[in-house]
C-alpha positions as CSV (number, residue, x, y, z in Angstrom):
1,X,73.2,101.7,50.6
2,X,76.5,102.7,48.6
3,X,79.5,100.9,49.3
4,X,81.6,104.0,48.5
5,X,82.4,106.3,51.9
6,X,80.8,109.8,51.8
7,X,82.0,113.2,53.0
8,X,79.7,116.4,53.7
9,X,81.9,119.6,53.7
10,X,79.9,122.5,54.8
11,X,81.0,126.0,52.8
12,X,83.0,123.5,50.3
13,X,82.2,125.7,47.5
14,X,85.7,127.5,47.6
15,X,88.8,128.3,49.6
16,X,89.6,125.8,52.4
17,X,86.5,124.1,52.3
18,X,86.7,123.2,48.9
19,X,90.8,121.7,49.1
20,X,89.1,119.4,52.4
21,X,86.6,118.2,49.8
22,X,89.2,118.0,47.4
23,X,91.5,116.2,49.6
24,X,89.0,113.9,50.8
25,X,88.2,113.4,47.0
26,X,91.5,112.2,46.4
27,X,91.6,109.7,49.0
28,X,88.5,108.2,47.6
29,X,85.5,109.6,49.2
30,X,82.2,110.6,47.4
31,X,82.2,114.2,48.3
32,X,78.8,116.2,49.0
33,X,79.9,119.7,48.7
34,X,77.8,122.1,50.7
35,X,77.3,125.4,49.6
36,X,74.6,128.0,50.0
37,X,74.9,128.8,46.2
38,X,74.2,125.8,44.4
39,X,75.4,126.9,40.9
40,X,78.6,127.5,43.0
41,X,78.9,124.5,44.1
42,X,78.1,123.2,40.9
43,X,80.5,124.9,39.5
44,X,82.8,123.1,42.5
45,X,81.7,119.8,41.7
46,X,82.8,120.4,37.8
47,X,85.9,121.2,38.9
48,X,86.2,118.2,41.5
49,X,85.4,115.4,38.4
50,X,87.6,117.3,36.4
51,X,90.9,116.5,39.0
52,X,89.3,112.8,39.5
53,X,87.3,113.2,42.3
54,X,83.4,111.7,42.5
55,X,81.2,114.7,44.1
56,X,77.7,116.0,44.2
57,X,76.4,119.1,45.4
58,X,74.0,119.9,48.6
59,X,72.5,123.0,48.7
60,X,73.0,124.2,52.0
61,X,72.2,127.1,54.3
62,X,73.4,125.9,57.8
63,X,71.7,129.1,59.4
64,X,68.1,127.5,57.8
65,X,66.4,124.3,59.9
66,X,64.5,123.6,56.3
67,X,67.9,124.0,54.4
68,X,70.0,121.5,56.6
69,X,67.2,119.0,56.9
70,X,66.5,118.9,53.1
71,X,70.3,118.5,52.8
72,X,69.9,115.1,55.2
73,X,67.2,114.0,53.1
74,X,69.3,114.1,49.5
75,X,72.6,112.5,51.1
76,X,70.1,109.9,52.4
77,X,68.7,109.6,49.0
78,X,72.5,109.6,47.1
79,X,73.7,106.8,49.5
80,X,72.5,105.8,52.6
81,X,74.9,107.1,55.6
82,X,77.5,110.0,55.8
83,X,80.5,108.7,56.7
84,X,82.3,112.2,57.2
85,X,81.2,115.5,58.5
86,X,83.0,118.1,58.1
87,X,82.0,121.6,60.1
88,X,83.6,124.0,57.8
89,X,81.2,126.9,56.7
90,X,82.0,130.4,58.9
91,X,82.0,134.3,59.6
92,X,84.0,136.5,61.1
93,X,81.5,139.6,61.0
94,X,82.3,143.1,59.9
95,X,85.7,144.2,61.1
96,X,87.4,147.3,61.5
97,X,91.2,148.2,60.8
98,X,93.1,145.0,61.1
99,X,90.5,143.3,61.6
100,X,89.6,144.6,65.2
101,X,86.1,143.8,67.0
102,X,85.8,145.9,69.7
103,X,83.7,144.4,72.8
104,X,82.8,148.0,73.9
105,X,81.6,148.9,70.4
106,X,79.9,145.3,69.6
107,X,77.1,145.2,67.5
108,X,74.5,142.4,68.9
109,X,72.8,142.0,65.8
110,X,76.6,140.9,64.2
111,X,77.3,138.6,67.4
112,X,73.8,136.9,66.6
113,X,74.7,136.3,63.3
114,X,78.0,135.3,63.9
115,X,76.8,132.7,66.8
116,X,74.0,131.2,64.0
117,X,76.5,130.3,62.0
118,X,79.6,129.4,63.3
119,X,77.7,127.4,66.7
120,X,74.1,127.1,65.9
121,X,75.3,125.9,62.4
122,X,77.3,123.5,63.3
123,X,75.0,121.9,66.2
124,X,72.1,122.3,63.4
125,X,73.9,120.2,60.7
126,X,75.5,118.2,63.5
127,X,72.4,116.9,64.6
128,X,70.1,115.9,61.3
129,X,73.7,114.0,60.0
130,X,74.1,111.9,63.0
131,X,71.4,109.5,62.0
132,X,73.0,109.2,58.9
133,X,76.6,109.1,60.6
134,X,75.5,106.0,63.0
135,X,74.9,104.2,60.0
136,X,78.9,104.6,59.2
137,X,81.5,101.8,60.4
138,X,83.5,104.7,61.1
139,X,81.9,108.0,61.5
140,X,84.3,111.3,61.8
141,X,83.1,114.3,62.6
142,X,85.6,117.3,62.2
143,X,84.3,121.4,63.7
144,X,87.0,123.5,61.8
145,X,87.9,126.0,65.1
146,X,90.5,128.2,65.5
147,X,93.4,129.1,67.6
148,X,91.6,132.4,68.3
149,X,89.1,130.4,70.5
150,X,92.0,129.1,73.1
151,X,90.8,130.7,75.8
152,X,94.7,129.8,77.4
153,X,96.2,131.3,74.7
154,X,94.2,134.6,74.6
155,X,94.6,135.0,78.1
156,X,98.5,134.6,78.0
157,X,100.2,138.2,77.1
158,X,102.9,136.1,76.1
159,X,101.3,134.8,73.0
160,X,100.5,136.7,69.7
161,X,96.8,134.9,69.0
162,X,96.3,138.4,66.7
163,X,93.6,141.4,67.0
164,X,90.9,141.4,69.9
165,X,87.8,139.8,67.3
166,X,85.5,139.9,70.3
167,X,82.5,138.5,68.1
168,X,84.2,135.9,66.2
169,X,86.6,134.7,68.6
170,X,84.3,133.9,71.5
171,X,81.8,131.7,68.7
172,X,85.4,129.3,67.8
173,X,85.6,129.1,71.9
174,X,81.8,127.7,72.2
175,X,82.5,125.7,69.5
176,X,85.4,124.0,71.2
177,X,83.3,123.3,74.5
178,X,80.1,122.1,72.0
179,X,83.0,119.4,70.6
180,X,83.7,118.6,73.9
181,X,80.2,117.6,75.1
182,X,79.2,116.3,71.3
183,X,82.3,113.8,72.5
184,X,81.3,112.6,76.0
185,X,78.1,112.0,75.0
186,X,79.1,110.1,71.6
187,X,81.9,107.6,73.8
188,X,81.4,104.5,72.7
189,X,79.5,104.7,69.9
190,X,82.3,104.8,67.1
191,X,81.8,108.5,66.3
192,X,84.9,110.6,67.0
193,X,84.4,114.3,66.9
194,X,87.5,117.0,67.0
195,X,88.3,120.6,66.7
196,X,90.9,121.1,63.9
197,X,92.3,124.8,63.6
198,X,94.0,125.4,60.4
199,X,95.6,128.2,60.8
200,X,95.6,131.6,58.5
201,X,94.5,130.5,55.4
202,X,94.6,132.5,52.1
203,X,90.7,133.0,51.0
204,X,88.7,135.7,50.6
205,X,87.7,135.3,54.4
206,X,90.9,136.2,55.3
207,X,91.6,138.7,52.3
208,X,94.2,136.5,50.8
209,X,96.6,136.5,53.7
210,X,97.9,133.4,54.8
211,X,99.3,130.2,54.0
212,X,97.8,128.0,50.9
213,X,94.5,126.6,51.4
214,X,95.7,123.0,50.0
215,X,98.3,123.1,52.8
216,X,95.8,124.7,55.3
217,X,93.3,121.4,54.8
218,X,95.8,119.0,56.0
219,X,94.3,118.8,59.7
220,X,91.0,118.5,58.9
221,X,91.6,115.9,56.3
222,X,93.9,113.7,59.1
223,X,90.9,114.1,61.6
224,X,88.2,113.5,59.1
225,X,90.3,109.6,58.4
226,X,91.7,108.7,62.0
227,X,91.5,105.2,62.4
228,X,89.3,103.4,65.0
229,X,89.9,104.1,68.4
230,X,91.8,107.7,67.5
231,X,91.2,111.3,69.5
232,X,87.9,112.2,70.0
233,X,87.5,115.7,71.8
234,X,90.3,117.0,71.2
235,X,91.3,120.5,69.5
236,X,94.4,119.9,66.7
237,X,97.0,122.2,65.0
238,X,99.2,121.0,62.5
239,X,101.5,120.8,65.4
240,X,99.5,118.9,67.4
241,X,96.8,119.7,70.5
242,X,96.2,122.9,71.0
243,X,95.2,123.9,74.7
244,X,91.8,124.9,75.4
């Protein structure tokens, strides 16, 4: 078993997953950077030696029960334990202007697919990490959310949470109550799982509208390293929690 600390970032190949991995990186972790196209995240992992970082890449299709357990097997086989998972690989779904999902117009075939990967995904990958994550003196897990799935906040006319999304929004809301339940039943074992929003991020998810995605990663990256006996449960901003 590697002495070195290990990070899986899921969707790490580019935009905000790839500055978490980077981040991480700096800080000294051996980054596994998750991408469904492994010559993408090849081409990643070049780039993450190049700036100093150590990182190999894990092909990974977190909609795919073969894909995520193969993906447990070769972290196993590079070092022993995960010491860091990070949740980050999403869709929002087809859109319309402004990026408007209309609940009266939904398509269930896109809320399916949605749900697969932003929930199922993460409760997929989750799942055949933890045995490797028990192995960790201090095990992090971090489900990258967003402010969309406050249920308070998209309830109160008084706050601008953006367009009705009415197939993505709702799968960042499950999320947030799977974090919750991954937490009370992971109390006391070490393990300390939060919901990080990063806000709107510049990547080709959000058609390069937003902040930076180096500035973007900071939440996740400050969840992902909380000491022992940190938040666990919670839902984070920059700011701080966000309400449910």
């Amino acid at each position: 078993m590697s002495d070195k600390q290990t990070a899986l970032v899921t969707g790490a190949n580019k935009g905000l997953g790839y500055e978490i991995a980077a981040g991480l990186g700096a800080l000294g972790y051996r980054v596994a950077v998750g991408a469904r196209d492994k010559a993408r995240g090849e081409a990643a992992v070049k780039t993450l030696y190049a700036a100093g970082a150590d990182a190999f890449v894990v092909p990974l299709d977190v909609t795919s029960d073969r894909s995520v357990t193969e993906a447990a097997e070769l972290i196993e086989r590079q070092g022993g334990r995960l010491d860091v998972l990070v949740n980050n690989a999403g869709i929002s779904g087809p859109t319309g202007p402004g990026w408007a999902q209309d609940p009266t117009t939904l398509d269930l075939d896109v809320v399916r697919a949605v749900v697969d990967t932003n929930v199922y995904g993460v409760i997929r990958v989750t799942n055949a990490m933890l045995p490797l994550l028990r192995r960790s003196a201090s095990p992090r897990i971090v489900n990258i959310s967003s402010s969309v799935g406050s249920v308070t906040w998209q309830a109160d006319p008084d706050v601008n949470v953006g367009p009705i999304m009415a197939a993505y929004s709702p799968t960042k809301s499950y999320l947030n109550a799977v974090t919750v339940h991954y937490a009370r039943q992971l109390a006391g074992t070490g393990i300390l799982i939060n919901a990080a929003c990063p806000g709107l991020v510049a990547t080709d998810f959000t058609g390069r509208q937003g902040r930076p995605a180096r500035e973007a990663a900071a939440v996740a990256i400050r969840l992902a390293t909380l000491p022992d006996g940190g938040p666990t449960g919670s839902f984070y901003n920059d700011d701080g929690v966000i309400p449910w």
